[in-house]
N, CA, C and O of each residue as an XYZ file, in Angstrom:
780
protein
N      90.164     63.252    183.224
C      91.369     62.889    183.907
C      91.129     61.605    184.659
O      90.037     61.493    185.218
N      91.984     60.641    184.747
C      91.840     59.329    185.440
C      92.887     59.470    186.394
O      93.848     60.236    186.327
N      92.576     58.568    187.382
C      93.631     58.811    188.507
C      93.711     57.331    188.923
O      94.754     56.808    189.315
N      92.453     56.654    188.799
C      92.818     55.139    189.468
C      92.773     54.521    188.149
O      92.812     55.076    187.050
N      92.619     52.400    188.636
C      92.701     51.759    187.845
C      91.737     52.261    186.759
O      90.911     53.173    186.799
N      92.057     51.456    185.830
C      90.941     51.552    184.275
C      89.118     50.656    184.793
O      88.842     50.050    185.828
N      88.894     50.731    184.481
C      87.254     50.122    184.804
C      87.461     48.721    183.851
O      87.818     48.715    182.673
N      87.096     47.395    184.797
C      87.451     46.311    184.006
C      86.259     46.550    183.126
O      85.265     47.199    183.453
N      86.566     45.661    181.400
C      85.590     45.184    180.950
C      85.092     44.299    180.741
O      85.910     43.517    180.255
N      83.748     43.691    180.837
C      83.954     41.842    181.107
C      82.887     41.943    179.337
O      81.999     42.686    178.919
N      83.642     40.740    178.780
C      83.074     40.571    177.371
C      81.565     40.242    177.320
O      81.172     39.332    178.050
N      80.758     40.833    176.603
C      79.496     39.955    176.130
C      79.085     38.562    176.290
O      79.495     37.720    175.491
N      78.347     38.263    177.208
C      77.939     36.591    177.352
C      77.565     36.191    175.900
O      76.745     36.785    175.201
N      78.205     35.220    175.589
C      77.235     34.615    174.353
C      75.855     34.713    174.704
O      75.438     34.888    175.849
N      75.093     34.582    173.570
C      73.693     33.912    173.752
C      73.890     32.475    173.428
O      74.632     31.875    172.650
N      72.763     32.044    174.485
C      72.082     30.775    174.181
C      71.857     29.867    173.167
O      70.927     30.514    172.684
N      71.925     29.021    172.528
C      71.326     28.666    171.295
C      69.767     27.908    171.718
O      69.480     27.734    172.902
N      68.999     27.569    170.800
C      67.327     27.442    171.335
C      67.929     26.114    171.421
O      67.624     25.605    172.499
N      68.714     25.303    170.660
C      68.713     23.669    171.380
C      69.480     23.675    172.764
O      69.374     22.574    173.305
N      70.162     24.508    173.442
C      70.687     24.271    174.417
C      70.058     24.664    175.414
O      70.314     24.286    176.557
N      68.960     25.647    175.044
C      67.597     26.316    175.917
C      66.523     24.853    175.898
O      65.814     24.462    176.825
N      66.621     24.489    175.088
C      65.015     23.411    175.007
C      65.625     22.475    175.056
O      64.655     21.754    175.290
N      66.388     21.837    175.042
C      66.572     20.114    174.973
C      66.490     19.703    176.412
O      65.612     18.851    176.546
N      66.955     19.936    177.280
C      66.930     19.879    178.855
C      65.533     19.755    179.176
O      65.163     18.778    179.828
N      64.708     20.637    178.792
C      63.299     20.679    179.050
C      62.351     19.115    178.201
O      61.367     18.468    178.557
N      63.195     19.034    177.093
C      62.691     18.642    176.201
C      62.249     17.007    176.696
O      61.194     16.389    176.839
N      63.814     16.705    176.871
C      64.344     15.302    177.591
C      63.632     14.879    179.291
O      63.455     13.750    179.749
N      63.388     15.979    179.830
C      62.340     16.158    181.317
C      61.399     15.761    180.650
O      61.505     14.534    180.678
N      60.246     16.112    179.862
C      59.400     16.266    179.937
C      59.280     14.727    179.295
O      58.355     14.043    179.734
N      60.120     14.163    178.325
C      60.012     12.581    177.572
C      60.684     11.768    178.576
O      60.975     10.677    178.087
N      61.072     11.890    179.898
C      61.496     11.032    180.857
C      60.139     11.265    182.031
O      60.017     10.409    182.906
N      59.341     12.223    182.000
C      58.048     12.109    183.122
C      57.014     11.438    181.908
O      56.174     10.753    182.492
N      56.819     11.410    180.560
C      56.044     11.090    180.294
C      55.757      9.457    180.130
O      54.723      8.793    180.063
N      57.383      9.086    180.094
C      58.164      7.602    179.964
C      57.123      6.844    181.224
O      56.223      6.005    181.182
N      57.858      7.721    182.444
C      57.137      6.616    183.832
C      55.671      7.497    183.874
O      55.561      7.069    185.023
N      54.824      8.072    183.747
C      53.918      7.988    183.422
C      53.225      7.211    182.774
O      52.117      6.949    183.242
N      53.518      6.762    181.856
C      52.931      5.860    181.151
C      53.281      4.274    181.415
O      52.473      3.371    181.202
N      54.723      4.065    181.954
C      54.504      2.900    182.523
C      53.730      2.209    183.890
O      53.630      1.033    184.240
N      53.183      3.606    184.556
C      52.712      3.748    186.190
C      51.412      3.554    185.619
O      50.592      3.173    186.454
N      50.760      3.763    183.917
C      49.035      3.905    183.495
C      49.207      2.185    182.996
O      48.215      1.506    183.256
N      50.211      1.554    182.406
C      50.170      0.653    182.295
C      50.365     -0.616    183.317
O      49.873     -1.738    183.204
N      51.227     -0.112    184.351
C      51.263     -1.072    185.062
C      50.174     -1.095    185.928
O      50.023     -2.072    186.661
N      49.349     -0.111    185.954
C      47.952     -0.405    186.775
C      46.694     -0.908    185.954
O      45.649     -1.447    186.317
N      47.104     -0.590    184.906
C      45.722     -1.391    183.992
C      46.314     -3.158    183.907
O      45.614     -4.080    184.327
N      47.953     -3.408    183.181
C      48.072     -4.590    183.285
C      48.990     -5.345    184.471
O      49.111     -6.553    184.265
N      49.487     -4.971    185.370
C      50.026     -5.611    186.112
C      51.632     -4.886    185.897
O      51.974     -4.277    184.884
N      52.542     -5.135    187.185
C      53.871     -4.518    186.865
C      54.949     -5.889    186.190
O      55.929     -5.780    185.453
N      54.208     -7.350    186.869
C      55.346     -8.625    185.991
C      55.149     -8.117    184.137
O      56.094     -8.124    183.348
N      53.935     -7.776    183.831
C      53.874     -7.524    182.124
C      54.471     -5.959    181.931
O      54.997     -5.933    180.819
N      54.561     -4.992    182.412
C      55.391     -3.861    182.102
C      56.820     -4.639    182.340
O      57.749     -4.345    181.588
N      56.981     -5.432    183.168
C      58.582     -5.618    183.099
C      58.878     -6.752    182.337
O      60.006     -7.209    182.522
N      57.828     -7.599    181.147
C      58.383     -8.488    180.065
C      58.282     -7.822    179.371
O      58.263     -8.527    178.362
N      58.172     -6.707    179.012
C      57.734     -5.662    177.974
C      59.063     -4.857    177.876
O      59.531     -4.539    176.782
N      59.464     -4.642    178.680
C      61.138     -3.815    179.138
C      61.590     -5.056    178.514
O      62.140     -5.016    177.414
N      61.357     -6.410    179.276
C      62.688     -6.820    178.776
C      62.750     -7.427    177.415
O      63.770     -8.035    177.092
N      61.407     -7.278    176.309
C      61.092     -7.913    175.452
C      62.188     -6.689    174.089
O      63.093     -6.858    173.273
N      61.391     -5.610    174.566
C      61.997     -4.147    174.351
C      63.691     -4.482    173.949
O      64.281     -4.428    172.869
N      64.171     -4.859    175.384
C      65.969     -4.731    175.180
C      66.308     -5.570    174.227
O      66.840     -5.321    173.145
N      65.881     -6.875    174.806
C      65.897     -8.069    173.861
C      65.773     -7.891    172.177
O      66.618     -8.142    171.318
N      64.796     -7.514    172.077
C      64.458     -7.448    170.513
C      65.785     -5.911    169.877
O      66.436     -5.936    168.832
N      65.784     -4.829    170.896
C      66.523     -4.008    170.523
C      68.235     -3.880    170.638
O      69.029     -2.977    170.373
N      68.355     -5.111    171.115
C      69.818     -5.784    170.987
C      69.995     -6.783    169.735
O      70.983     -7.005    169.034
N      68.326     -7.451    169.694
C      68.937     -8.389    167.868
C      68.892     -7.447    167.299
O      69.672     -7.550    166.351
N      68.275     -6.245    167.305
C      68.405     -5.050    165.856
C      69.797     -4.531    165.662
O      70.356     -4.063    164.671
N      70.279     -4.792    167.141
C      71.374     -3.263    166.634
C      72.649     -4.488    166.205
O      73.529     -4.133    165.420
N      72.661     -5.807    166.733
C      73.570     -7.254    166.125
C      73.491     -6.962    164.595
O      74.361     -6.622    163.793
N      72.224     -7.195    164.467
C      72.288     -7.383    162.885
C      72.539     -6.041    162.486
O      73.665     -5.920    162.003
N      71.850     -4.956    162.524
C      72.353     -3.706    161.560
C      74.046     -3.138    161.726
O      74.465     -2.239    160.998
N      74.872     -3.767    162.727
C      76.061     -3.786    163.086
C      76.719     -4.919    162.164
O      77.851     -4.742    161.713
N      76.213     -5.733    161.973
C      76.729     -7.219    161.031
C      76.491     -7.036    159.793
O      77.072     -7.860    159.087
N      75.428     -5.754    158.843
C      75.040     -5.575    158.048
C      76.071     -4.789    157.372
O      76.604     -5.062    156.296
N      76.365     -3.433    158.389
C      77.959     -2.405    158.146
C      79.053     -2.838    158.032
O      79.854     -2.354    157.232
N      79.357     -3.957    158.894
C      80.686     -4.409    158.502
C      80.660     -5.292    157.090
O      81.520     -5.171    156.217
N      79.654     -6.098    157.026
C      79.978     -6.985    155.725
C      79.944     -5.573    154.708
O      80.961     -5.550    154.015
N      79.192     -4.609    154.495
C      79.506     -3.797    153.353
C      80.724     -3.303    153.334
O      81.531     -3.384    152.408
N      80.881     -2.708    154.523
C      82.586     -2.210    154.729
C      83.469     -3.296    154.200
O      84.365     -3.102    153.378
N      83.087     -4.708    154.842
C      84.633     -5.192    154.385
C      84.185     -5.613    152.654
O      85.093     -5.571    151.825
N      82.936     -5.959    152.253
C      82.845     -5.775    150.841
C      83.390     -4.459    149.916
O      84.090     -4.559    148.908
N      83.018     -3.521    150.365
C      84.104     -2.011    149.661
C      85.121     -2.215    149.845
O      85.861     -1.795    148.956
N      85.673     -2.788    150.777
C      87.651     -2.689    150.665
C      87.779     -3.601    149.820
O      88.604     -3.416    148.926
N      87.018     -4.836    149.844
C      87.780     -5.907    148.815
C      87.660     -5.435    147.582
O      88.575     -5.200    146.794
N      86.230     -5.263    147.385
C      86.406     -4.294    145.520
C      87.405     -3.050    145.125
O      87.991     -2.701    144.100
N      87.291     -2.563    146.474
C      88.837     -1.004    146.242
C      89.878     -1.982    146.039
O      90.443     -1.764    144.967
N      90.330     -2.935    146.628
C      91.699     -3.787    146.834
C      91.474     -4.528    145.223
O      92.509     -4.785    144.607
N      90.647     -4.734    144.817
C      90.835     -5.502    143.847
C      90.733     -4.872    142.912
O      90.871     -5.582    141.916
N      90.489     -3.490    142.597
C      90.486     -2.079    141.510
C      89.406     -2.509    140.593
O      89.546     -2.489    139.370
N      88.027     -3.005    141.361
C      86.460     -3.485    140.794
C      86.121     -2.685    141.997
O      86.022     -3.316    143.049
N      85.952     -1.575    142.017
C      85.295     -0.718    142.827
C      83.983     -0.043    141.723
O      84.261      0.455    140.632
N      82.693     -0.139    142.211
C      81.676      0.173    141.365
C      81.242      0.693    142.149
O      81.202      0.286    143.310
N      80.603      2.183    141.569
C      80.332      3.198    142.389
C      78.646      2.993    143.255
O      77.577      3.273    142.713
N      78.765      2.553    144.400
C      77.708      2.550    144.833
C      77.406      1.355    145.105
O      76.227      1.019    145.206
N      78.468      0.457    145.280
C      78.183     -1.119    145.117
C      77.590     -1.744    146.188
O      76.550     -2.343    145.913
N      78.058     -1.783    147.640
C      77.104     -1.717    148.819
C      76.045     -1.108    149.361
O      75.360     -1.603    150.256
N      75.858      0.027    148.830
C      74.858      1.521    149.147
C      73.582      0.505    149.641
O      73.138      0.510    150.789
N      73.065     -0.399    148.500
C      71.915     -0.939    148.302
C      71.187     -1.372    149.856
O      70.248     -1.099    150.605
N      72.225     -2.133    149.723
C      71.862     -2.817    151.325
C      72.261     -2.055    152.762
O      71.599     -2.290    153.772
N      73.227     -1.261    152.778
C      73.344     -0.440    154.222
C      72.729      0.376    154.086
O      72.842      1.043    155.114
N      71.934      0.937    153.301
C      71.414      2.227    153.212
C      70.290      2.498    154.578
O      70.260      3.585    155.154
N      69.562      1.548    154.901
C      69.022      2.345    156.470
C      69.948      1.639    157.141
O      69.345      0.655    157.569
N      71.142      1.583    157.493
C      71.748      1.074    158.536
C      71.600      1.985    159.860
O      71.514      1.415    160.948
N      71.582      2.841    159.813
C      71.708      3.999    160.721
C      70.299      4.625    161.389
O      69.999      5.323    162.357
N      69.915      4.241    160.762
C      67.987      4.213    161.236
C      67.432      3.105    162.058
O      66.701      3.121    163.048
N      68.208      1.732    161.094
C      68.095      0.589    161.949
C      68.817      0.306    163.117
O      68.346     -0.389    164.017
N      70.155      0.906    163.161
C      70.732      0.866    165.271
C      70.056      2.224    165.779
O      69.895      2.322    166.995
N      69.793      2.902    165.253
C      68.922      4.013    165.940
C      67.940      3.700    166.826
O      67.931      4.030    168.012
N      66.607      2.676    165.907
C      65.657      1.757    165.878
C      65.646      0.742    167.293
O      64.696      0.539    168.049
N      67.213      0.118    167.375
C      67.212     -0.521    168.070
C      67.460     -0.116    169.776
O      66.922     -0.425    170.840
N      68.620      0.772    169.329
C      68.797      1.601    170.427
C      67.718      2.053    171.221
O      67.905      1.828    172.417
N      66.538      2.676    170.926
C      65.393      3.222    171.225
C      64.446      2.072    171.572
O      63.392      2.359    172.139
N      64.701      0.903    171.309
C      63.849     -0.489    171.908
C      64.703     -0.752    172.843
O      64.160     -0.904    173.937
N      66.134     -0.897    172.839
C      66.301     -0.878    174.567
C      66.496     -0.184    175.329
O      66.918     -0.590    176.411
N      66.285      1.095    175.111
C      66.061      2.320    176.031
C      64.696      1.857    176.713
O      63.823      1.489    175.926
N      64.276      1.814    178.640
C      63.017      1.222    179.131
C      62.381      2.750    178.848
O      62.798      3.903    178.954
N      61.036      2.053    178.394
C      59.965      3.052    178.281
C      59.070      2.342    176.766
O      59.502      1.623    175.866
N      57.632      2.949    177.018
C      56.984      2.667    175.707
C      57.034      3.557    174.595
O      56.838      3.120    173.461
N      57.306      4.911    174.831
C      57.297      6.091    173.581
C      58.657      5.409    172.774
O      58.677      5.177    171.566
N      59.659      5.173    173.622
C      60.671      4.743    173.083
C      60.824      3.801    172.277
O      61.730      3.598    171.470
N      59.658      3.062    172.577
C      59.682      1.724    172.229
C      58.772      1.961    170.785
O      59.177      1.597    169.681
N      57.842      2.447    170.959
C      57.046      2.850    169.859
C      57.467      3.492    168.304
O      57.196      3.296    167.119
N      58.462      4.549    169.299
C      59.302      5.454    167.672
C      60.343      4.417    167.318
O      60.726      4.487    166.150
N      60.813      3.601    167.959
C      62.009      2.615    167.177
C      61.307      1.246    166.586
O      61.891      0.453    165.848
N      60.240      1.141    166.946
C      59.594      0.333    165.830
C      59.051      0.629    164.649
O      58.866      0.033    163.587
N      58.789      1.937    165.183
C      58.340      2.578    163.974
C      59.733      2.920    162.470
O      59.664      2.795    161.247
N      60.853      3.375    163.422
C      62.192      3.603    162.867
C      62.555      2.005    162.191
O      63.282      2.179    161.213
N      62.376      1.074    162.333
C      62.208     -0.552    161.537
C      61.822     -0.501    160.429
O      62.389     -1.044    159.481
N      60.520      0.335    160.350
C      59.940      0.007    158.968
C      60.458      0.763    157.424
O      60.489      1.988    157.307
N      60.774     -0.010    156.506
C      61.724      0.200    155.714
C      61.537      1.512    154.992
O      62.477      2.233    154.657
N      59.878      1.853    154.709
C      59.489      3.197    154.030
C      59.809      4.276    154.499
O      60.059      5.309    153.878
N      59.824      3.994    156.282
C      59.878      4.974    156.994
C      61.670      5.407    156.709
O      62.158      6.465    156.310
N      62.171      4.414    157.011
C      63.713      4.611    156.920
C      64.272      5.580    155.620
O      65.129      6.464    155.641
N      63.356      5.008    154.355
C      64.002      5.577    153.595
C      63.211      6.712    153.322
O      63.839      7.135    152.351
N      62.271      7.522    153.482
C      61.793      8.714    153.902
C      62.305      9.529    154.816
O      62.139     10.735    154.634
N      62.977      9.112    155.905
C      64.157      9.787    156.480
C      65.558     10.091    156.141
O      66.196     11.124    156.341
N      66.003      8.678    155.437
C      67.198      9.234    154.972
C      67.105     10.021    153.691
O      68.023     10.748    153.311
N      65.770      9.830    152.915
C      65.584     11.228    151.903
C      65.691     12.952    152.399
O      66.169     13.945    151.848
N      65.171     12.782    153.374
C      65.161     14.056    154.461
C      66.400     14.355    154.581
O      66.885     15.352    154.046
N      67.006     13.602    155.235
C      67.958     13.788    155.841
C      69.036     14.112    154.849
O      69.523     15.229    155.021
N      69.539     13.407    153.843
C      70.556     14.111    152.227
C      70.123     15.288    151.994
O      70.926     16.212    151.861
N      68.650     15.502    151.891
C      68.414     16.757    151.365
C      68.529     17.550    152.278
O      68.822     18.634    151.774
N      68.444     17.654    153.706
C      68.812     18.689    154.662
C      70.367     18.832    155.047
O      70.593     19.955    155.495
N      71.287     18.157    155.005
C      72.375     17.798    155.159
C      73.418     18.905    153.765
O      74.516     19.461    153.782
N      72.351     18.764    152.773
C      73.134     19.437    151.202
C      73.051     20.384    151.310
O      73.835     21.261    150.947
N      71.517     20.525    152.142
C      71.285     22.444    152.450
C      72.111     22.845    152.876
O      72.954     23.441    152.206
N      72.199     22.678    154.156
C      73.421     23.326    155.353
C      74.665     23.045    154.735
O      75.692     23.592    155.137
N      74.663     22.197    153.742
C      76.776     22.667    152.821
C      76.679     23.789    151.685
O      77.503     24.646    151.367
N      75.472     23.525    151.202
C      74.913     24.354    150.393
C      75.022     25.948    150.866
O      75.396     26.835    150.100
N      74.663     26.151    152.153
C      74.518     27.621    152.738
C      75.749     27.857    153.689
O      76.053     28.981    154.087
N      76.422     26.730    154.015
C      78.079     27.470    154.684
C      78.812     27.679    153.725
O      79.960     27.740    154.167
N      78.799     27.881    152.245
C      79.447     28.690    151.123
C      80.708     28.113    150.865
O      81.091     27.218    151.619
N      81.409     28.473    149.933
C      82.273     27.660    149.533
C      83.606     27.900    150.569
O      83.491     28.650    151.539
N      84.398     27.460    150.384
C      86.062     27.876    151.633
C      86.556     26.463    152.484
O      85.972     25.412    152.751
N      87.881     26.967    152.758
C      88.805     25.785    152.608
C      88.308     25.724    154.860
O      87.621     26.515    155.505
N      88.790     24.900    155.162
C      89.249     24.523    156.475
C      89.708     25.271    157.599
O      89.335     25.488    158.752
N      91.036     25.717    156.542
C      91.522     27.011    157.766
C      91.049     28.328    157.441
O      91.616     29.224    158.066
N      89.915     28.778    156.407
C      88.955     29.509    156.540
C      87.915     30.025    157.948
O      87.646     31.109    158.464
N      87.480     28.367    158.238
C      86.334     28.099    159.062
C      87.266     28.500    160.868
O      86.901     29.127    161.863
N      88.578     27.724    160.499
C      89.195     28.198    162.079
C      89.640     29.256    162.130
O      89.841     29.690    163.264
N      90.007     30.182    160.894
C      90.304     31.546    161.579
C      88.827     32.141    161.634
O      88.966     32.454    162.816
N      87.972     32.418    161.447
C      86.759     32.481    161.841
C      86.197     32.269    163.358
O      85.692     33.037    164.177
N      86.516     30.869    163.361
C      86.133     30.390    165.190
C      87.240     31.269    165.770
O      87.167     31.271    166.999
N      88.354     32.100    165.245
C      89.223     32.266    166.476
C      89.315     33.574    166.392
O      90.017     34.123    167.242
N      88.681     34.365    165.423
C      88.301     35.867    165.464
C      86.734     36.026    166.580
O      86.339     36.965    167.270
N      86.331     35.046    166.402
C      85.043     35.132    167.022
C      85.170     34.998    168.340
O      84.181     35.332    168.993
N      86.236     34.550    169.009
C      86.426     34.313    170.195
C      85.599     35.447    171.357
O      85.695     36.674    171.352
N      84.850     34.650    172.236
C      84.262     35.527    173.200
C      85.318     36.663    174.183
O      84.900     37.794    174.436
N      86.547     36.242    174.620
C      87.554     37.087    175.441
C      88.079     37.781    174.758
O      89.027     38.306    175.343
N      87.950     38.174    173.523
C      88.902     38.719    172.493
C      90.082     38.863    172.329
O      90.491     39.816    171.666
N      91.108     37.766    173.007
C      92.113     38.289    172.240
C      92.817     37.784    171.332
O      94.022     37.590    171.487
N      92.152     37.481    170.205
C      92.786     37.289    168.776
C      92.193     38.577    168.214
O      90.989     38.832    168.182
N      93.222     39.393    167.755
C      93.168     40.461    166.600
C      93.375     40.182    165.362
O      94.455     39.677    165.054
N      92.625     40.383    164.607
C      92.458     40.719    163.355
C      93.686     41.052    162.706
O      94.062     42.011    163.381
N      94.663     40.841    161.706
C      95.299     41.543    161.283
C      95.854     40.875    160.197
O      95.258     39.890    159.763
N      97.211     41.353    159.524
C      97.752     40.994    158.131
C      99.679     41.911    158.552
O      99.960     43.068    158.865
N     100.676     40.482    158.302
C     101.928     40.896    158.174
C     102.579     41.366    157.121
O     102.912     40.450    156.370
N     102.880     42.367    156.777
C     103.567     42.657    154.993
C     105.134     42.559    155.474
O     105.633     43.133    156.442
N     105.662     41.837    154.706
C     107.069     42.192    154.984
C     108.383     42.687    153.560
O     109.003     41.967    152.776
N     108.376     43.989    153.722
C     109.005     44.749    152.092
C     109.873     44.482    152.526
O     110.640     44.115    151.636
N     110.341     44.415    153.524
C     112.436     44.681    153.471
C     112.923     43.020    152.767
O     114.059     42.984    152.294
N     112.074     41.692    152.709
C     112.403     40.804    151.517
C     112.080     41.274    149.924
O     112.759     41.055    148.920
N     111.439     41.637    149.991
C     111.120     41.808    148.401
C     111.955     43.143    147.951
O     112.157     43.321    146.750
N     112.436     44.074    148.910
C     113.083     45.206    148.182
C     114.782     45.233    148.338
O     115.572     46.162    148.171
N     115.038     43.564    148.799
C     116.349     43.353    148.817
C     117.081     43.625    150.283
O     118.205     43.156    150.462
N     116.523     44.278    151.173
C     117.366     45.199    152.316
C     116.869     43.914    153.239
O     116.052     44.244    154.099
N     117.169     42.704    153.218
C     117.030     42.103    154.428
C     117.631     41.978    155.369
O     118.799     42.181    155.038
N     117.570     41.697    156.698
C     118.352     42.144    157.880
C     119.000     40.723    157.900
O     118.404     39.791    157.360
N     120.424     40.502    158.622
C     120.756     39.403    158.715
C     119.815     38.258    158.804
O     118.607     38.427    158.973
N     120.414     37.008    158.680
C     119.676     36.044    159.114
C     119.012     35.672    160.545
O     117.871     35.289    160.802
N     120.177     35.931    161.424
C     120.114     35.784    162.995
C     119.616     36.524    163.554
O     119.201     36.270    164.684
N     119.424     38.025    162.841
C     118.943     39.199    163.547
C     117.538     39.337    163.027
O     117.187     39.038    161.886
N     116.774     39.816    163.971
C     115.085     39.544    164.312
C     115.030     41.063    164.592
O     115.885     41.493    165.366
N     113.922     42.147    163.937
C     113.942     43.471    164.206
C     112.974     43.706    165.683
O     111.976     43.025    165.919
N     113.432     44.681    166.499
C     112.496     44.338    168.147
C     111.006     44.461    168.056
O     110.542     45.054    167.083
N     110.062     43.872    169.134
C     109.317     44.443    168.443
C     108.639     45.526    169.336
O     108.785     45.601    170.556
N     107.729     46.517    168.416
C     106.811     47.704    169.383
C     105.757     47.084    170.386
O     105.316     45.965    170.125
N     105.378     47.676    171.392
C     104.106     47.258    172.042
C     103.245     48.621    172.221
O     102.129     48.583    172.739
């Protein structure tokens, strides 16, 4: 027998995902190791050469990201002119943008201050490396389409909206016989509904 209110229920916390658990930590620990290492360098060489080094860093990682930015658009506006001119050949720019995205990455990471930073985006420059990543990267990219299975769009959002943490999207399916067996109710008239 109940006599008072109902007992609220409060929904299931999501869990965590491990990148939203570790990246915070992740990013701490590559921002103490950043001035660490500029505090080991600026005492072995002086702090005026850690700070031509920053600014050699931005410098050089501002001509990277000019040019790999000047590199995308000329392909871009080269694909429209061949689409516009119906000489579209499949793959016709690929050649040359193909590390574009490695290369402002590259650059980005040279003007970010710090030496790790500075280190992996030079490293991100070199062309083998680039295209050893973007091999990685197609083939990991095909996986994950490969394993979310085949289905249209509004598949994927009724999904996100059954899944909802507060629950209230229900599940369900409308049949409506009184069209198909002829007995439809006026036009204007709407049948009430139950709760």
């Amino acid at each position: 027998m109940t006599t008072g209110a109902p007992t609220p229920t409060y929904p299931a916390r999501p869990r965590r995902s491990r990148l939203r658990t570790f990246l915070p930590l992740g990013v701490a620990a590559w921002l103490v190791l950043e001035i660490w290492l500029l505090t080991v360098v600026a005492s072995a060489a002086g702090g005026f050469t850690v700070f031509l080094l920053l600014v050699a860093g931005f410098l050089v990682g501002s001509a990277v990201v000019k040019r790999a930015g000047r590199r995308a658009f000329r392909a871009l506006s080269e694909t429209l002119q061949q689409q516009q001119g119906g000489t579209a050949a499949p793959g016709a720019g690929a050649g040359r943008s193909e590390g574009n995205g490695f290369l402002m990455l590259g650059g980005l990471l040279l003007m970010l201050p710090g030496l790790v930073s500075d280190v992996v985006g030079l490293v991100l420059l070199v062309p083998p490396v680039q295209k050893a990543l973007g091999r990685h990267t197609e083939r990991t990219f095909e996986r994950k389409i490969r394993e979310a299975g085949s289905g249209s769009f509004g598949d994927a959002f009724q999904q996100a909206r059954i899944h909802r943490p507060d629950g209230k999207v229900v599940q369900g399916e409308v049949i409506r016989d009184d069209e198909a067996s002829g007995d439809a109710p006026p036009h204007g008239h709407r049948p009430p509904l139950n709760r």
